[in-house]
C-alpha positions as CSV (number, residue, x, y, z in Angstrom):
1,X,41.8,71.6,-43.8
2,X,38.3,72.0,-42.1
3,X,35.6,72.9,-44.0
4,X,34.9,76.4,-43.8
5,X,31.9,78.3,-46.0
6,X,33.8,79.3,-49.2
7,X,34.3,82.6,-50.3
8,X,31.8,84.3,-53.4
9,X,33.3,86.4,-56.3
10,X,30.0,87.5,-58.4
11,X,31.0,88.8,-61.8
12,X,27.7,90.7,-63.6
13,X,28.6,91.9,-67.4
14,X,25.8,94.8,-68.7
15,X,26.7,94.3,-72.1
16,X,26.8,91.6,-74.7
17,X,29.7,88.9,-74.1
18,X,31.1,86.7,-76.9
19,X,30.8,82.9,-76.1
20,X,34.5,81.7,-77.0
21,X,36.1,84.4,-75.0
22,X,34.3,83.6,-71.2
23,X,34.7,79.5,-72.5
24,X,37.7,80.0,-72.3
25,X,38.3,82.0,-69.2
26,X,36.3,79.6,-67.4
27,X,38.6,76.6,-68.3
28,X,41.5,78.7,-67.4
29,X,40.1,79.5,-64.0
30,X,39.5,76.3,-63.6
31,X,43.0,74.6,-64.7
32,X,44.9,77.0,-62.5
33,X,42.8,77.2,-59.0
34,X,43.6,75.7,-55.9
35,X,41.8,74.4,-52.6
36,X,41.8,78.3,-51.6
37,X,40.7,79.9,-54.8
38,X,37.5,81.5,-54.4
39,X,34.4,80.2,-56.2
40,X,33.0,82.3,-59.1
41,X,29.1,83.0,-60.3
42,X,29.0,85.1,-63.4
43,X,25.7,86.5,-64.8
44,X,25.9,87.5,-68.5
45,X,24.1,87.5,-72.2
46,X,26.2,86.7,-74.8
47,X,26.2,87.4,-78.8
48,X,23.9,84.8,-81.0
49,X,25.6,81.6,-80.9
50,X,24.7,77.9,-81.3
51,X,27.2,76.2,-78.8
52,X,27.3,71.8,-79.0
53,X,27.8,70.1,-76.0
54,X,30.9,67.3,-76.0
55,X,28.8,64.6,-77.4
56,X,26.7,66.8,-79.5
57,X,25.0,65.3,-82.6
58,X,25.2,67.6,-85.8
59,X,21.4,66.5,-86.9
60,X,20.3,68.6,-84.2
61,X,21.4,71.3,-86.1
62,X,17.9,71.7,-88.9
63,X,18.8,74.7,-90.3
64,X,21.9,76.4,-91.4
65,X,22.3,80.0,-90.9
66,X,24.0,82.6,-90.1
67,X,24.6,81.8,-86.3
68,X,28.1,81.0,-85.3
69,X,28.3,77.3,-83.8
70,X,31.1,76.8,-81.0
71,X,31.7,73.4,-80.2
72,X,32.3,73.2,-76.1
73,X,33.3,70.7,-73.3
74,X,29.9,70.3,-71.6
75,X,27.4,68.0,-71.2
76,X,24.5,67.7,-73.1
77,X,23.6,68.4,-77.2
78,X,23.3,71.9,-79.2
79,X,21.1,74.6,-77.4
80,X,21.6,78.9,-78.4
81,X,22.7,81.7,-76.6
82,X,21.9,85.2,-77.3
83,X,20.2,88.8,-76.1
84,X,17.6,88.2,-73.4
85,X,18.8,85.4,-72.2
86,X,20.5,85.3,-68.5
87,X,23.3,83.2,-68.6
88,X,24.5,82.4,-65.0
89,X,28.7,80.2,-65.2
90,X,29.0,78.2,-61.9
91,X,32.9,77.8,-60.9
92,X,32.4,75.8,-58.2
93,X,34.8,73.6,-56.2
94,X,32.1,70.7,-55.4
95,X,34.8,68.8,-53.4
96,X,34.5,71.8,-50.8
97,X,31.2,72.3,-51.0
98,X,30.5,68.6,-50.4
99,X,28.4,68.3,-53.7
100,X,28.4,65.7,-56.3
101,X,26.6,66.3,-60.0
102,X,23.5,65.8,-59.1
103,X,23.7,67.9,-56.4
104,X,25.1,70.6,-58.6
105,X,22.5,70.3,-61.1
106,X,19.5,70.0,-58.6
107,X,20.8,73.2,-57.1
108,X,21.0,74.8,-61.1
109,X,16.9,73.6,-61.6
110,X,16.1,74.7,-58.0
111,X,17.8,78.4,-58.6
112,X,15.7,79.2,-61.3
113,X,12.1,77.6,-60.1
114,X,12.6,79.6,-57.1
115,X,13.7,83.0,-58.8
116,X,10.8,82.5,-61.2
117,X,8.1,81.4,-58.6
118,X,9.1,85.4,-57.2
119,X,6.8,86.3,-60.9
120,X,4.3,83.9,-60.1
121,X,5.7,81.4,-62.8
122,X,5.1,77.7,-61.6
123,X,8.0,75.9,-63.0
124,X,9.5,72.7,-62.4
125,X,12.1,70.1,-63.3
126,X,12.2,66.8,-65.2
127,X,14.4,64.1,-64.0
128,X,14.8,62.5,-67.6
129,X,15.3,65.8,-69.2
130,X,17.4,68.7,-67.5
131,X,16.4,72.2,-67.5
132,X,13.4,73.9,-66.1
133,X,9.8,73.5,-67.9
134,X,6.5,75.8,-67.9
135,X,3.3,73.7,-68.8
136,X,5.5,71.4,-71.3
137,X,7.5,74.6,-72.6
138,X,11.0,74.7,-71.7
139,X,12.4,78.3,-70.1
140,X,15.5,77.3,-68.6
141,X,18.5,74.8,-69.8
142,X,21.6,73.9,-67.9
143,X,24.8,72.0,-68.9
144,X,28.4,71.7,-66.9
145,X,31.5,70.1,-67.1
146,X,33.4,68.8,-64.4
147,X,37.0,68.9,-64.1
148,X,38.9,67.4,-61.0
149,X,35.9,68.0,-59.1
150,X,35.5,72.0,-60.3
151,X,32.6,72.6,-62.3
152,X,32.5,75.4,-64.9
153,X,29.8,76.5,-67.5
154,X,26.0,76.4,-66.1
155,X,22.7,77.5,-66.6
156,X,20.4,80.4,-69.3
157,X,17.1,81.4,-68.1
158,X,15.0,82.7,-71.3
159,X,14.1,86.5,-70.3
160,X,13.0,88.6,-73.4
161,X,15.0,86.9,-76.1
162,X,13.5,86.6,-79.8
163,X,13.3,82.5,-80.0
164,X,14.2,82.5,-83.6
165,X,18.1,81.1,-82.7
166,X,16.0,77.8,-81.3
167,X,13.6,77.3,-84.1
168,X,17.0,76.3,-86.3
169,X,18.3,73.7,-84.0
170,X,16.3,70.4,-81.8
171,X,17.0,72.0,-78.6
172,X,18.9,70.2,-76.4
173,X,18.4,67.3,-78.5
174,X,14.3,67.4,-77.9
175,X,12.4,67.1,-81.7
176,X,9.9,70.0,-81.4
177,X,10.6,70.7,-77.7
178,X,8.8,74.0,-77.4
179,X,10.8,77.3,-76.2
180,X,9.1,79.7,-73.8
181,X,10.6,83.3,-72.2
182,X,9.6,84.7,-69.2
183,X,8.1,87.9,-71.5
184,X,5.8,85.4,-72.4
185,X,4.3,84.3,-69.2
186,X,4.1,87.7,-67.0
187,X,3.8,91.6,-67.4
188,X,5.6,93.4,-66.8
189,X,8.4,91.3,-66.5
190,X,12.0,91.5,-64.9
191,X,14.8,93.7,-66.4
192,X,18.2,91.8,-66.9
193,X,19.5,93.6,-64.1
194,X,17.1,92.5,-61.5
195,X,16.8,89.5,-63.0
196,X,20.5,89.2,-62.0
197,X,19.7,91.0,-58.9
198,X,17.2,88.2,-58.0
199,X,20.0,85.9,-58.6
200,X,22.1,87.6,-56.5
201,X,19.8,87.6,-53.4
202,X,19.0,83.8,-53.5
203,X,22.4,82.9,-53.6
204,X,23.4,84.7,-50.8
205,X,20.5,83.3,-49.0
206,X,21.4,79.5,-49.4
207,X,23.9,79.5,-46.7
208,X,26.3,77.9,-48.7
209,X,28.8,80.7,-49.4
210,X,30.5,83.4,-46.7
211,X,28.6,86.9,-48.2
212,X,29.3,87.1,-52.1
213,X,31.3,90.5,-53.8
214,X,29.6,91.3,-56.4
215,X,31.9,92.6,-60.0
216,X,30.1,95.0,-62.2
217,X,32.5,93.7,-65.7
């Protein structure tokens, strides 16, 4: 088959999603595609949860509380989800896109420096530690798993969220690795929904996808 720009679908949720559910719904999607499914972005914020990647160390977790913990399939150690946090899910088929990891994860980092550098916040990325940093503080985190070249789960981009959920755990494995929102750096800042909009415009601006669809969930 010739390689041909793959198709978009775009799924934005308004209100709070619970973690298990969309893990879940991502591996299906992902078992069950083919070389023609189309690829999937969803942009969401999810109910307070601690999730632990695959090889997740439970001393990460400091403190216990009343925080669900999921256990997951992807990469990297415990990090928290919750209300104003963007979470963007990449179902991607990298074999059509040509990608490999890195390239999937340099594309993650690159998605939100650029988005952020819209607000005049200089951030950058660490090549011994994933995720996207402000002055030392981290503001974006990433993780995926890869299955038979499809990658599912993704990236959360701290908006306006209370970092209380953080302050139990190390996050992503980092002893007092400091936790920053975008609230903090800029006012006024972004609303979820053009947060997500943002998202939306730079995606379709890569060139790597035929125009997205976008879902309102």
């Amino acid at each position: 088959m010739s390689f041909d720009k793959p198709n978009l679908i775009i799924r934005q949720w308004n209100d709070l999603q619970d973690y298990q559910s969309k893990f879940e719904t991502m591996k299906l999607l992902t078992n069950e595609r083919d070389q023609d499914t189309p690829d999937e972005l969803w942009l969401l914020q999810h109910h307070n949860v601690l999730t632990q990647g695959q090889a997740g160390k439970p001393e990460h977790i400091l403190i216990s509380s009343d925080i669900p913990i999921v256990q997951t399939d992807r990469g990297g150690q415990v990090t928290w989800h919750g209300p104003g946090q963007l979470v963007a899910y990449f179902m991607f088929d990298l074999n059509r896109l040509k990608w490999n990891v890195r390239t999937l994860v340099s594309f993650a980092e690159q998605f939100m420096i650029d988005v952020l550098k819209k607000y005049g916040i200089e951030a950058y990325a660490k090549p011994d530690a994933p995720g996207v940093y402000v002055d030392g503080r981290k503001i974006g985190s990433l993780g995926f798993k890869i299955r038979r070249g499809r990658s599912y789960h993704g990236l959360a981009l701290n908006l306006d969220c209370a970092l209380d959920g953080f302050q139990t755990i190390n996050p992503c494995g980092y002893a007092g690795l400091e936790m920053v929102c975008i609230q903090d750096l800029v006012t006024p800042y972004p609303s979820f929904g053009q947060l997500c909009q943002d998202f939306i415009e730079y995606i379709n601006s890569t060139g790597y996808f035929n125009d997205s669809k976008v879902k309102y969930e």
